[in-house]
C-alpha positions as CSV (number, residue, x, y, z in Angstrom):
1,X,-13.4,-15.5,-11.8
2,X,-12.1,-14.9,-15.2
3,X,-9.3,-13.6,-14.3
4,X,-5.8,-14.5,-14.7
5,X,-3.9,-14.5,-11.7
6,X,-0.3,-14.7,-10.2
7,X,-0.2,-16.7,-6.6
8,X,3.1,-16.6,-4.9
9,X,3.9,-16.9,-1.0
10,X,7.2,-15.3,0.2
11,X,9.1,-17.8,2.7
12,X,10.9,-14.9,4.2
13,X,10.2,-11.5,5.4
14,X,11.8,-8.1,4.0
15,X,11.1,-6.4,0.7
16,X,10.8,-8.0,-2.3
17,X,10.5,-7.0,-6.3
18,X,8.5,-9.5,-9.0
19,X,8.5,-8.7,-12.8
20,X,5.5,-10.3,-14.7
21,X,6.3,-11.8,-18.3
22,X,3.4,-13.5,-20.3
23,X,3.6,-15.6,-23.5
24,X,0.2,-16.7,-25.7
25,X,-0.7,-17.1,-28.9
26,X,-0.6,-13.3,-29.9
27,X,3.4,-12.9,-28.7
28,X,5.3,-12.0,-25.3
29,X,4.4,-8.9,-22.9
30,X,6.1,-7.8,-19.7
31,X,5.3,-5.5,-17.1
32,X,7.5,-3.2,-14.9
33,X,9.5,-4.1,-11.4
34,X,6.9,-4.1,-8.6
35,X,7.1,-4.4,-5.2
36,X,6.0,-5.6,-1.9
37,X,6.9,-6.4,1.6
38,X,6.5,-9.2,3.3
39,X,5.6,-8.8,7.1
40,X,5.9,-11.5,9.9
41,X,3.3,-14.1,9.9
42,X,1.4,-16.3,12.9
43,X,0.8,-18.3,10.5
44,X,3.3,-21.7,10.7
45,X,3.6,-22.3,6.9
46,X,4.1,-25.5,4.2
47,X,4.8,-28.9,5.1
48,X,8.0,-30.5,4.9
49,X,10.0,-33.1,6.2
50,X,11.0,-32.4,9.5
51,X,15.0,-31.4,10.2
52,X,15.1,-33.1,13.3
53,X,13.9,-36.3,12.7
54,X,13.2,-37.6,8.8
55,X,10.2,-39.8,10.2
56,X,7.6,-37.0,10.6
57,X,6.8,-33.7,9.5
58,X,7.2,-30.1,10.4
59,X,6.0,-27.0,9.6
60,X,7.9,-24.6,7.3
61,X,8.8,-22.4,10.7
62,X,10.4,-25.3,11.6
63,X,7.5,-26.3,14.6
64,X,6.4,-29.7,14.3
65,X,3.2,-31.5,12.9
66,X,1.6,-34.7,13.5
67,X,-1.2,-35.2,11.3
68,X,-4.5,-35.9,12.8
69,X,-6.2,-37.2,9.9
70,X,-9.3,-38.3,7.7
71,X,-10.1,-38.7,4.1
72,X,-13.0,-36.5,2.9
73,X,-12.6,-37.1,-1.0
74,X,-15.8,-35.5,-2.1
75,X,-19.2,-33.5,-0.9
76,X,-16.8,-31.6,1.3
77,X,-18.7,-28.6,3.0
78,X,-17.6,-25.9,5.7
79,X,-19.7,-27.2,8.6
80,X,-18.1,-30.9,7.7
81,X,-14.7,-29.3,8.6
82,X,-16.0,-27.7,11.4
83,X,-16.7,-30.7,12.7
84,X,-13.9,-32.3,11.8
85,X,-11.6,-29.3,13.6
86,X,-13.7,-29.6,16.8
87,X,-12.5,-33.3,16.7
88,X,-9.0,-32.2,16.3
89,X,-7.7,-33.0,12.8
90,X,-5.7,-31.0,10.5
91,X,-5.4,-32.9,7.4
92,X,-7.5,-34.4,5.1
93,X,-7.6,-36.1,2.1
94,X,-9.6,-35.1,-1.1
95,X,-9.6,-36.8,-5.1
96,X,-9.6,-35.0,-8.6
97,X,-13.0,-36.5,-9.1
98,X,-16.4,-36.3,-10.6
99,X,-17.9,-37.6,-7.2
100,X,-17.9,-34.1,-5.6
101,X,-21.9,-32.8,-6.1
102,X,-20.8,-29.9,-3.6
103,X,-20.6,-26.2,-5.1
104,X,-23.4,-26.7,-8.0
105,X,-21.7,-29.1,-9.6
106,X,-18.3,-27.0,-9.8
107,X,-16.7,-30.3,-8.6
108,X,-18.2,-32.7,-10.9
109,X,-15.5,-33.1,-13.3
110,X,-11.6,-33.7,-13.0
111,X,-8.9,-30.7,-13.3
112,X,-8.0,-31.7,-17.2
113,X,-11.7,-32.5,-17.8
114,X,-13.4,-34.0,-20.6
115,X,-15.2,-30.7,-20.8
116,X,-12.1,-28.7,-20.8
117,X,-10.3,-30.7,-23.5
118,X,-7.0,-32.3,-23.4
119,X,-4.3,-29.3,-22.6
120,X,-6.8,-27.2,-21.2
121,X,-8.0,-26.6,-16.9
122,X,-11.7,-27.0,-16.0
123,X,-12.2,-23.9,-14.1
124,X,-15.7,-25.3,-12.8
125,X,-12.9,-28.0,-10.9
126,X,-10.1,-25.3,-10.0
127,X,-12.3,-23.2,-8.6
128,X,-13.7,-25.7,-6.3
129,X,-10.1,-26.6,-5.5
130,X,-9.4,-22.8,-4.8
131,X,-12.8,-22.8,-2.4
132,X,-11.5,-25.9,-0.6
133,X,-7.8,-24.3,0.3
134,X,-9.7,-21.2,1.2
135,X,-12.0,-23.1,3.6
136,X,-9.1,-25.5,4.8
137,X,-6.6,-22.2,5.4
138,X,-9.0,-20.6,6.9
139,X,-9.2,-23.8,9.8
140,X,-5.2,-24.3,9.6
141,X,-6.1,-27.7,8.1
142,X,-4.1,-28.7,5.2
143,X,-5.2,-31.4,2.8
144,X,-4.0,-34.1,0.9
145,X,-4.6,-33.8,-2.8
146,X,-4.9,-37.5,-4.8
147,X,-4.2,-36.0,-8.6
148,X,-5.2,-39.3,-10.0
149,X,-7.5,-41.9,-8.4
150,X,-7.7,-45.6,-9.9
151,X,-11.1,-45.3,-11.2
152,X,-10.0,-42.5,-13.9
153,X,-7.6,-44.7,-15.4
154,X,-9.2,-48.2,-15.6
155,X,-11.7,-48.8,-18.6
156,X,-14.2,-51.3,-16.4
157,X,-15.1,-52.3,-12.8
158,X,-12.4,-54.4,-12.2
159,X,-11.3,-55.4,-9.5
160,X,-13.3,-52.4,-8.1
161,X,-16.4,-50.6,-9.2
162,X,-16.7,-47.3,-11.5
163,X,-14.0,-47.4,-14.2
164,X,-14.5,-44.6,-15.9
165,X,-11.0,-43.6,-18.3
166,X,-13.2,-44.1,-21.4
167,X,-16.0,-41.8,-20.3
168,X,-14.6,-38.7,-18.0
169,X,-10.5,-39.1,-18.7
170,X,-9.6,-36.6,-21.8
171,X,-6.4,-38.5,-22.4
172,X,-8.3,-41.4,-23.7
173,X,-8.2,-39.2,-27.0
174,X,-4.4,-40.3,-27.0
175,X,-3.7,-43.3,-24.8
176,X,-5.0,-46.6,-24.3
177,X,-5.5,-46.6,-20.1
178,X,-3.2,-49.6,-20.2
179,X,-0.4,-47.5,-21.5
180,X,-0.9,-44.0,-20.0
181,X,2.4,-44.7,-17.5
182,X,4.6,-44.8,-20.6
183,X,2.9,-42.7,-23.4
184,X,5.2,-40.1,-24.3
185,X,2.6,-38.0,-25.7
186,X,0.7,-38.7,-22.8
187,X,3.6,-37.6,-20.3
188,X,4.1,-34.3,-22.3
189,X,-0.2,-33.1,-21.3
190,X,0.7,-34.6,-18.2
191,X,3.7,-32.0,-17.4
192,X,1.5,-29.3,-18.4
193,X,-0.8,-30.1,-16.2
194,X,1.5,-30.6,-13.4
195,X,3.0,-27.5,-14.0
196,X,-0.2,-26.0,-13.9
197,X,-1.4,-27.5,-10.9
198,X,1.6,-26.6,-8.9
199,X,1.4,-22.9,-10.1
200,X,-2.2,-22.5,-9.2
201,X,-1.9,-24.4,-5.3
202,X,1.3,-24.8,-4.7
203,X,1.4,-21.2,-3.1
204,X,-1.1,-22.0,-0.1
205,X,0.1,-23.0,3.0
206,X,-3.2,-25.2,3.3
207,X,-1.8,-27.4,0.3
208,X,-0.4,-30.2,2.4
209,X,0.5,-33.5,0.6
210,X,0.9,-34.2,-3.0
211,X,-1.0,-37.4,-3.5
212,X,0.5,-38.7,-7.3
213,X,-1.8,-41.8,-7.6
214,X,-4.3,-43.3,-5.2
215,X,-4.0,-47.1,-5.7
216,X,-2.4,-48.0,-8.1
217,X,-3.0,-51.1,-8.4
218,X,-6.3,-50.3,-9.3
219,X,-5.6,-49.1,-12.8
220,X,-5.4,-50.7,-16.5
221,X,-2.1,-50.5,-16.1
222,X,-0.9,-51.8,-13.4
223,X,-3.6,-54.9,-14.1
224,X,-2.0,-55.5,-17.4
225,X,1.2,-56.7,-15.7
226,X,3.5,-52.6,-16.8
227,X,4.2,-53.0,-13.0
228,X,7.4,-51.8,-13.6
229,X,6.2,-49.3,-15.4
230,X,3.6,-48.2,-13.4
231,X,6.3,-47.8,-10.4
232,X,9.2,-45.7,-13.2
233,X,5.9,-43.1,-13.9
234,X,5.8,-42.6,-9.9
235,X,9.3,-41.7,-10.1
236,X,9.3,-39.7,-12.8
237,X,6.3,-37.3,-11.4
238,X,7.3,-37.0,-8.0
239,X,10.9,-35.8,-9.6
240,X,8.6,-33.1,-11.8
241,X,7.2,-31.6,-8.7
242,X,10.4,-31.6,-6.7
243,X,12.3,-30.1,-9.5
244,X,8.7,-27.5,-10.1
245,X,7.5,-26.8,-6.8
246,X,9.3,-24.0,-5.6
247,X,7.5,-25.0,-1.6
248,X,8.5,-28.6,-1.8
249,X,5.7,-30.3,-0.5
250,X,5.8,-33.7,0.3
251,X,4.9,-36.6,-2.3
252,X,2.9,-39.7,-1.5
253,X,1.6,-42.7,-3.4
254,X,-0.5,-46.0,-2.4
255,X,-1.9,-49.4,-3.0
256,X,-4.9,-50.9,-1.7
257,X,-5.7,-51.8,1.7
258,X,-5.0,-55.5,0.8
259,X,-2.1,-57.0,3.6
260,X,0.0,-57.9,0.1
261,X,0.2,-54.4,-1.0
262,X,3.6,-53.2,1.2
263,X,5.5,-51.8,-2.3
264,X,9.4,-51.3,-1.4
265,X,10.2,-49.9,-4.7
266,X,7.5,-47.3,-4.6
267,X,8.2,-45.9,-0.8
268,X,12.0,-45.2,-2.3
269,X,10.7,-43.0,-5.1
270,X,8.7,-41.0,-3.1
271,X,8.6,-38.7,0.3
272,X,5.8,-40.4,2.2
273,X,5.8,-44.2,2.2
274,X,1.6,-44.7,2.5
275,X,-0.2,-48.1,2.6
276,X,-4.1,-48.2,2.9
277,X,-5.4,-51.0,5.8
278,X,-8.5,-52.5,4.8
279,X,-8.2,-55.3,7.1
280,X,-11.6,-57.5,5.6
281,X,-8.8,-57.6,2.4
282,X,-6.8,-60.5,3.7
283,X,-5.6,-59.2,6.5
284,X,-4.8,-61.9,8.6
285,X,-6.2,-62.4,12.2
286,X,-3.3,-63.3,14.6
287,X,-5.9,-63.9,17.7
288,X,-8.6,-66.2,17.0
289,X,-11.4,-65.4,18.1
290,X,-10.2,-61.9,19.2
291,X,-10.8,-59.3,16.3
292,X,-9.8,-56.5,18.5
293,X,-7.0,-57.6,19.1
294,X,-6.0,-59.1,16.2
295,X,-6.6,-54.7,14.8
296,X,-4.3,-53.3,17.5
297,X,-1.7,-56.0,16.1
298,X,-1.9,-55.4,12.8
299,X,-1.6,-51.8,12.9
300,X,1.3,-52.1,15.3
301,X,3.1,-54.5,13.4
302,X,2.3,-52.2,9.9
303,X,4.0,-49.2,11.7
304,X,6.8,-50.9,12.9
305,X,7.3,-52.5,10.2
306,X,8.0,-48.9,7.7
307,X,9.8,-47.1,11.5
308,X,12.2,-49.9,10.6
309,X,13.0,-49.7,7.0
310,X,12.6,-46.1,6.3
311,X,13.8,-42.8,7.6
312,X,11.0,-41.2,6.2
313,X,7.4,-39.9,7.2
314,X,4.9,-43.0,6.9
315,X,1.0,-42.7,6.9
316,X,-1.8,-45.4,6.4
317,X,-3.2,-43.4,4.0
318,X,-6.6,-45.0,4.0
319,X,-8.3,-47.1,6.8
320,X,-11.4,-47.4,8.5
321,X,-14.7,-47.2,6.8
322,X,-16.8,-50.6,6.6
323,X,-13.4,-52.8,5.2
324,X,-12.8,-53.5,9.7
325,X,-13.2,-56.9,11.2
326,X,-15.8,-55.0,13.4
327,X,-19.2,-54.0,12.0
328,X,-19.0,-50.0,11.8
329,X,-22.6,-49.8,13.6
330,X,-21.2,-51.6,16.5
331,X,-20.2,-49.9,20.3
332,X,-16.5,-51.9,19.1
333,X,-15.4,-50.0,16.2
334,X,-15.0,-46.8,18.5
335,X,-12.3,-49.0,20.2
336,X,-11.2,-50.1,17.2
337,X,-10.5,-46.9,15.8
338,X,-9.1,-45.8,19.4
339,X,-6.7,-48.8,19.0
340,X,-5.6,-47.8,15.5
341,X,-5.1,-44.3,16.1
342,X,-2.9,-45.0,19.6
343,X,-0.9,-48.0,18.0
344,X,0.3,-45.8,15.1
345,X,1.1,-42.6,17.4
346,X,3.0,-45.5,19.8
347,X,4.6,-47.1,16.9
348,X,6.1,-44.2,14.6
349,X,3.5,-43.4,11.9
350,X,3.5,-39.3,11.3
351,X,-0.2,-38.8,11.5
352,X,-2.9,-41.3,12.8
353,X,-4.4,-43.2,9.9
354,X,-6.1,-41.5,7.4
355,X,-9.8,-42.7,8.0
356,X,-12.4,-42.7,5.5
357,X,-15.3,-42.7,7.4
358,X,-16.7,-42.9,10.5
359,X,-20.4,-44.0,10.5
360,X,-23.1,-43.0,12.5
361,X,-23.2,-45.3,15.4
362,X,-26.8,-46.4,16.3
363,X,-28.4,-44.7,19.4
């Protein structure tokens, strides 16, 4: 709103005092000691991982929260969260994208934008950010936020569709996409922009889960064999935002929904181990004949399998949509997802799995 603003959420009740002290081009100002008082909430608070038992979450108060969950990346609107609230979720997921067409166009560019330039914050993007925390707090929803996505840092369609690093990513000024994990110029925007990030969202309680890279092995990078690389760069920027986020919001980061893409190295770097089931992506079919079954299995078997190697909150972070063994426009799939969601409840998961769509069944 042209403005410049300072957003800050105290985590304890009482009195407190805040100096402001500014530096641009022109030199350094401050302002006096003010202060306010912080008054009792109803409100429950950040995320974090829960003191009781490291394989879900909790609230900041300390109450706990199991994530009831979909992804809802783009063209998000207030009466699509209503319905999603009526159906009982509380999280969702959304990309720094150009996908989003909602809020006249405001969403159609990334946070460090081609428009912006390299260094710079596309207020057109932050502000639809800022609407979407507003709309989620005002539901007690919190949402997931994917700072990068695969497409923005692949040059062509390969393996998926939509590359677009060399027409919407600024840092393509600086960095090959093949080399972005390990560019030191590149890490030294980056920082900026994390630091800017957590400054502007990290106050509000509706900002849920850090999201550092949505499928990884998506990108130039990663496809260009800097695997280990690729992995390090996780590291390194989930250690910026715990050493930078004064709230300490859970980090996450992913593969794709492929049955090969269970990642050891990357669950140990970050908060939230997260693998995306796609099961038409070679998951195999342990029932023949039996696709139903052969679901319930392997989401069982995929929750079991991080409650037994990590004490730490686990989410499929993407499921669902067409990539099922049962056609989305058949009576099935609502057993299908029934299955899913009960299995991962049963079987340890801290949220159910983070569907990305449910189509509209015929009839």
């Amino acid at each position: 709103a042209g403005q410049w603003r300072v957003r800050f959420s105290p985590d304890e009740t009482g009195e407190w005092e805040y100096k402001i002290l500014a530096t641009d081009l022109s030199g350094t100002g401050e302002r006096e000691i003010f202060t306010f008082t912080a008054e009792p909430s109803e409100h429950k608070g950040w995320l974090d991982i829960s003191e009781n038992n490291p394989n879900y979450l909790m609230y900041a108060d300390s109450t706990t929260f199991y994530g009831m969950a979909a992804y809802y990346p783009w063209n998000v609107t207030e009466s699509g969260l209503d319905r999603l609230k009526a159906a009982g979720g509380n999280i969702f997921g959304y990309w720094n994208s150009t996908y989003d067409n909602e809020g006249n166009g405001c969403g159609n560019s990334l946070i460090e934008s081609v428009e912006s330039g390299l260094g710079r914050y596309d207020q057109r993007k932050s502000g639809r950010i800022d609407q979407l925390l507003s709309w989620a707090k005002e539901r007690d929803m919190k949402i997931m936020l994917a700072v990068w996505a695969h497409d923005w840092l692949r040059y062509d369609g390969q393996p998926w569709s939509n590359g677009r690093f060399a027409e919407q990513n600024p840092y393509r000024q600086i960095v090959d996409a093949g080399a972005f994990y390990t560019d030191s110029l590149a890490w030294e925007y980056q920082k900026k922009q994390y630091r800017y990030i957590i400054a502007r969202w990290g106050y509000s309680r509706a900002l849920g889960i850090w999201e550092i890279i949505n499928e990884m092995n998506g990108t130039d990078g990663w496809q260009n064999g800097r695997t280990e690389e690729g992995i390090n760069w996780v590291g390194k920027v989930h250690q910026y935002f715990k050493e930078h986020d004064p709230y300490d919001h859970p980090t996450t980061a992913n593969f794709s929904g492929g049955y090969d893409q269970y990642r050891p190295p990357l669950y140990e770097l970050n908060d939230v181990p997260n693998i995306h089931i796609y099961e038409s992506q070679g998951w195999p079919k342990q029932y023949s004949g039996d696709d139903l079954r052969s679901s319930y299995y392997n989401y069982g078997w995929a929750s079991r399998r991080f409650w037994n190697n990590y004490e730490k909150p686990a989410i499929f972070g993407e499921a669902g949509a067409s990539h099922t063994y049962i056609d989305p426009e058949s009576p099935d799939y609502s057993i299908l997802f029934h299955n899913a969601i009960w299995t991962s409840l049963a079987n340890g998961l801290a949220s159910t799995p983070v569907w990305w769509s449910y189509p509209r069944l015929s009839g």
